[in-house]
ROSE-4610 file (N, C-alpha, C; in Angstrom, 1 decimal, always signed):
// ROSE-4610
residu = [X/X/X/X/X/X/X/X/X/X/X/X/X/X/X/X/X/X/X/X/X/X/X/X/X/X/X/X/X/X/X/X/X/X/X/X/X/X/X/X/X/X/X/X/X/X/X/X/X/X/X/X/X/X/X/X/X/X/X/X/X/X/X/X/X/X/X/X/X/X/X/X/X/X/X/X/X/X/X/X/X/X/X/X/X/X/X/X/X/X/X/X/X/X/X/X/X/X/X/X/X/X/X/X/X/X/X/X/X/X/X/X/X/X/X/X/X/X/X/X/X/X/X/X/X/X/X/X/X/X/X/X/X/X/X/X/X/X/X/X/X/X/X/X/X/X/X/X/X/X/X/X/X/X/X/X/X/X/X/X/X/X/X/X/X/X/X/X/X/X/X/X/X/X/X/X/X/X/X/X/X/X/X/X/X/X/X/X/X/X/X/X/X/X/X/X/X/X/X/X/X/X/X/X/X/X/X/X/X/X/X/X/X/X/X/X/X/X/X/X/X/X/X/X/X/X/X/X/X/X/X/X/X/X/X/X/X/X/X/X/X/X/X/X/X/X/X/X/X/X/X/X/X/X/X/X/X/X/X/X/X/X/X/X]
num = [1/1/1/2/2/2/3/3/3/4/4/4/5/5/5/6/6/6/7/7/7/8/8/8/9/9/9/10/10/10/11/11/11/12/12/12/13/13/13/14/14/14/15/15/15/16/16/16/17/17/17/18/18/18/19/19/19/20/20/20/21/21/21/22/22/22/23/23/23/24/24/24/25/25/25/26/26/26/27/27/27/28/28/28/29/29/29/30/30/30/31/31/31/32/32/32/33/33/33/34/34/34/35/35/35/36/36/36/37/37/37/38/38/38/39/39/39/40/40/40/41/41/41/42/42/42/43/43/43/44/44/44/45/45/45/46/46/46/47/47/47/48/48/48/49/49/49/50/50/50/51/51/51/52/52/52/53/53/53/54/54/54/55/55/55/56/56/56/57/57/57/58/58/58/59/59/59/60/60/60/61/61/61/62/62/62/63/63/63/64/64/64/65/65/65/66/66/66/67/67/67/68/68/68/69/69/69/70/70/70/71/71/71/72/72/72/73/73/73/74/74/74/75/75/75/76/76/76/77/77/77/78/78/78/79/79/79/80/80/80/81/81/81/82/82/82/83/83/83/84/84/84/85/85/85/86/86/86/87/87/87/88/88/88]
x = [-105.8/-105.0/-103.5/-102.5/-101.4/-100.7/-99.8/-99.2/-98.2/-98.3/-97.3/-96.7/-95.3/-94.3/-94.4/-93.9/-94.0/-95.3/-96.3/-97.6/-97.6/-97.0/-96.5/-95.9/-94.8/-94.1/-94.4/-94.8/-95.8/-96.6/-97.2/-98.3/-97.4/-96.0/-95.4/-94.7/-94.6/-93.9/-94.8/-96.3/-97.1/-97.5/-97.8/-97.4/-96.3/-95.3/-94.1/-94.0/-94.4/-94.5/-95.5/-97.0/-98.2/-99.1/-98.4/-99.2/-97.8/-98.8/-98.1/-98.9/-99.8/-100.3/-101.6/-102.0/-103.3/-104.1/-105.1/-105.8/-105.9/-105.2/-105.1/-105.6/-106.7/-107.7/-107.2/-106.4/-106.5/-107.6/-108.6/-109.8/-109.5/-108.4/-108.5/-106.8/-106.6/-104.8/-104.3/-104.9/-105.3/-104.0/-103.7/-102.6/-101.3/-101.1/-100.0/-99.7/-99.6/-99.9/-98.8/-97.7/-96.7/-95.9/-96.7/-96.4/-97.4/-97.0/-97.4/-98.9/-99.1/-100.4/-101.2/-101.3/-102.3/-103.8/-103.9/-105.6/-105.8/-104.9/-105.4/-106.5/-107.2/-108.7/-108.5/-109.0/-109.8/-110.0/-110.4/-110.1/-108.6/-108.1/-106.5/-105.8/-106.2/-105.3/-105.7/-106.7/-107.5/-106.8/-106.4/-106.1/-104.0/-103.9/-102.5/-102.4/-103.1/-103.0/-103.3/-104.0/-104.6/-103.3/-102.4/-101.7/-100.2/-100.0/-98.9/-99.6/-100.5/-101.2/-100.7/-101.4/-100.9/-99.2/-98.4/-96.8/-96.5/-97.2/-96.8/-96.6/-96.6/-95.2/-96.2/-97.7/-98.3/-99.1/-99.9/-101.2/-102.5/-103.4/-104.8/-106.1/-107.2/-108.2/-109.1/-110.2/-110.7/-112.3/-112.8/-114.4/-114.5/-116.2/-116.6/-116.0/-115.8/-115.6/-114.4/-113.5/-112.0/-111.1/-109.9/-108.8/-108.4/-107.9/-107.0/-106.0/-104.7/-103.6/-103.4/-102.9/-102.5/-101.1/-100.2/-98.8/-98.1/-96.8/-95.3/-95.1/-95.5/-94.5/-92.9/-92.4/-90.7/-90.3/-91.1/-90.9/-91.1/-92.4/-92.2/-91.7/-90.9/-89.5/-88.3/-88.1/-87.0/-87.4/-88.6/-88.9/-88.6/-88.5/-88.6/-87.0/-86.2/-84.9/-84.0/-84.6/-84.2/-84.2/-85.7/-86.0/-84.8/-84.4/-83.8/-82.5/-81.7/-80.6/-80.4/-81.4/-81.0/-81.6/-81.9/-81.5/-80.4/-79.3/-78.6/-77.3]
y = [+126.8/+125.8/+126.2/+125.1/+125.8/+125.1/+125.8/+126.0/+124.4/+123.6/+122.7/+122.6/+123.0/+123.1/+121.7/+120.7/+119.4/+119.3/+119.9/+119.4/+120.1/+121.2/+122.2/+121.6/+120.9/+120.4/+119.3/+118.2/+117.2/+118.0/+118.5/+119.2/+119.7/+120.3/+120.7/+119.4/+118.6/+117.4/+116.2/+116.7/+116.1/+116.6/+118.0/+118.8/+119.0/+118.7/+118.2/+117.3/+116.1/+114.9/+114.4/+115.3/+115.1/+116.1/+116.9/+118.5/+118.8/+119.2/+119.4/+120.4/+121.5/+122.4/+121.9/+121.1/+120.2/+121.2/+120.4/+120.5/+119.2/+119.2/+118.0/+118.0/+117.2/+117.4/+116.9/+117.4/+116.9/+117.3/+116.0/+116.7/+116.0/+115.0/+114.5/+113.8/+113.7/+113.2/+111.6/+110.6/+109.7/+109.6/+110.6/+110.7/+110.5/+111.0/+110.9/+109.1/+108.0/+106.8/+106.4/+107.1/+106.4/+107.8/+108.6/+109.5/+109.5/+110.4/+110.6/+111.4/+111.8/+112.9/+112.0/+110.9/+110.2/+110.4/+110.7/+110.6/+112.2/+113.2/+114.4/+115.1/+116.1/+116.0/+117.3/+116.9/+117.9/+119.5/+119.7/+121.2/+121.6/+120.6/+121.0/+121.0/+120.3/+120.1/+121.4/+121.9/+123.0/+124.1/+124.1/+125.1/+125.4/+124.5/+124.4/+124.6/+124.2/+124.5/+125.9/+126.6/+127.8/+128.8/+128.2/+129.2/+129.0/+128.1/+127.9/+129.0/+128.7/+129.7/+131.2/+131.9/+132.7/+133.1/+132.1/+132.5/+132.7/+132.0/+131.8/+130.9/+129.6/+128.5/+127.3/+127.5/+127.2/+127.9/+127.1/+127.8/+126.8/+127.3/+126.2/+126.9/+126.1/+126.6/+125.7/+126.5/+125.8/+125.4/+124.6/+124.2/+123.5/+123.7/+122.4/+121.3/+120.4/+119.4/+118.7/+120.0/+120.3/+121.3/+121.0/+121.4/+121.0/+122.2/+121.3/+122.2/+121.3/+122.0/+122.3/+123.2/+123.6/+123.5/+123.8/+123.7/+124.4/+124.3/+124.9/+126.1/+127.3/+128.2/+128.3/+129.4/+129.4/+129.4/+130.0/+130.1/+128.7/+127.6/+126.6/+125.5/+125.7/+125.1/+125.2/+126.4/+126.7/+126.6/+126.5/+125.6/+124.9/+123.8/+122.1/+121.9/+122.7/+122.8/+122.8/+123.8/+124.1/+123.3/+122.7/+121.4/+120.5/+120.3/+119.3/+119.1/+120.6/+120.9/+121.1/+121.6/+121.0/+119.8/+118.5/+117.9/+116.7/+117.2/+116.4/+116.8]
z = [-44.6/-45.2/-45.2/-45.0/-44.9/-46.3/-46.8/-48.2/-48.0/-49.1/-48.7/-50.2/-49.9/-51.5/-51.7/-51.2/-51.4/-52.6/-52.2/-53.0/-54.5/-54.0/-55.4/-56.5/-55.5/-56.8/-57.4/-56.4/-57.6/-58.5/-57.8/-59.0/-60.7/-60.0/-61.5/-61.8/-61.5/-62.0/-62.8/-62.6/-63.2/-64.5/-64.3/-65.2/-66.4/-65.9/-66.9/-67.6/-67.2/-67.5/-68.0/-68.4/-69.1/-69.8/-69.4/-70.0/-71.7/-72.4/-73.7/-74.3/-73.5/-74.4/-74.2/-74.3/-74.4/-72.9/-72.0/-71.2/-70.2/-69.4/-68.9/-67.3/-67.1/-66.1/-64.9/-63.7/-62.4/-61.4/-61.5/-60.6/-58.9/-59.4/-57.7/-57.7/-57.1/-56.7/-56.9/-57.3/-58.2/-58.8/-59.8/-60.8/-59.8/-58.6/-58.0/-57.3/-58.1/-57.3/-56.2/-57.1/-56.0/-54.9/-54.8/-53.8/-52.7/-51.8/-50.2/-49.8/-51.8/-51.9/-52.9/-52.5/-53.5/-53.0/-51.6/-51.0/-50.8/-51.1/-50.8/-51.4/-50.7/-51.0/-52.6/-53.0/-54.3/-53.5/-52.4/-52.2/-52.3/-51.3/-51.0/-52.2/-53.2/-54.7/-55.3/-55.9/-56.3/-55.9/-54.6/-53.9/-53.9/-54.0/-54.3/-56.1/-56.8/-58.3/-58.3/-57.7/-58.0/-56.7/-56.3/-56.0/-56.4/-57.2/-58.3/-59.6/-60.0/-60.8/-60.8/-59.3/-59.3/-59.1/-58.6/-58.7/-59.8/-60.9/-62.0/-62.7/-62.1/-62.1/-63.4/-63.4/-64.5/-65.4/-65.9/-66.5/-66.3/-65.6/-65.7/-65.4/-65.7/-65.5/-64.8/-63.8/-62.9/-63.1/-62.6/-63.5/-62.2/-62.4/-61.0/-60.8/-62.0/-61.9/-61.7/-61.3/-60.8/-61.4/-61.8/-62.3/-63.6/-64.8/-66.1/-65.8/-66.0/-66.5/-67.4/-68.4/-69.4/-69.9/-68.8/-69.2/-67.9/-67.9/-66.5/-67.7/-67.3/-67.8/-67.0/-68.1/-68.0/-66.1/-65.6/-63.4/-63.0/-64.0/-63.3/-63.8/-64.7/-65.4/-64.4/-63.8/-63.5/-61.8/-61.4/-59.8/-59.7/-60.7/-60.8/-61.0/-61.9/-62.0/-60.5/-59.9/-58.8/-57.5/-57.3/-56.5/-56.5/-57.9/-58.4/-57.7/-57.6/-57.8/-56.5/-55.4/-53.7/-53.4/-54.4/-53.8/-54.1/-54.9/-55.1/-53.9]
């Protein structure tokens, strides 16, 4: 599978905009309606959460039944910052 930042950063912008500490379950791509990753498969999502994980840029944990987010730590505060700021 090849690494797509694009998918990264939905993933942290979803994350921003619905995670508060809580546990918040992305088992399928669903949640993204008005982007370009709304049909991507549950491996490829899994797999993109689980290597933001290890950069750091969240916190989640993984179960059969998919993915929960937990929250953006301070690296993926400051990825989303950054996104932000090439593309203005």
């Amino acid at each position: 599978m090849k690494r797509d930042l694009d998918l990264i950063r939905e993933i942290l912008l979803f994350a921003e905009n619905n995670c508060d500490g809580r546990q918040m379950p992305l088992a399928d791509a669903s949640k993204f309606q008005n982007s370009k990753y709304h049909s991507v498969t549950r491996p490829v999502l899994r797999e993109h959460i689980e290597l933001a994980q290890e950069r750091g840029l969240l916190t989640a944990s993984h179960h059969s039944g998919g993915s929960h987010i937990h929250r953006l730590t301070w690296d993926g505060h400051d990825f989303l910052a950054n996104a932000r700021s090439s593309q203005a």
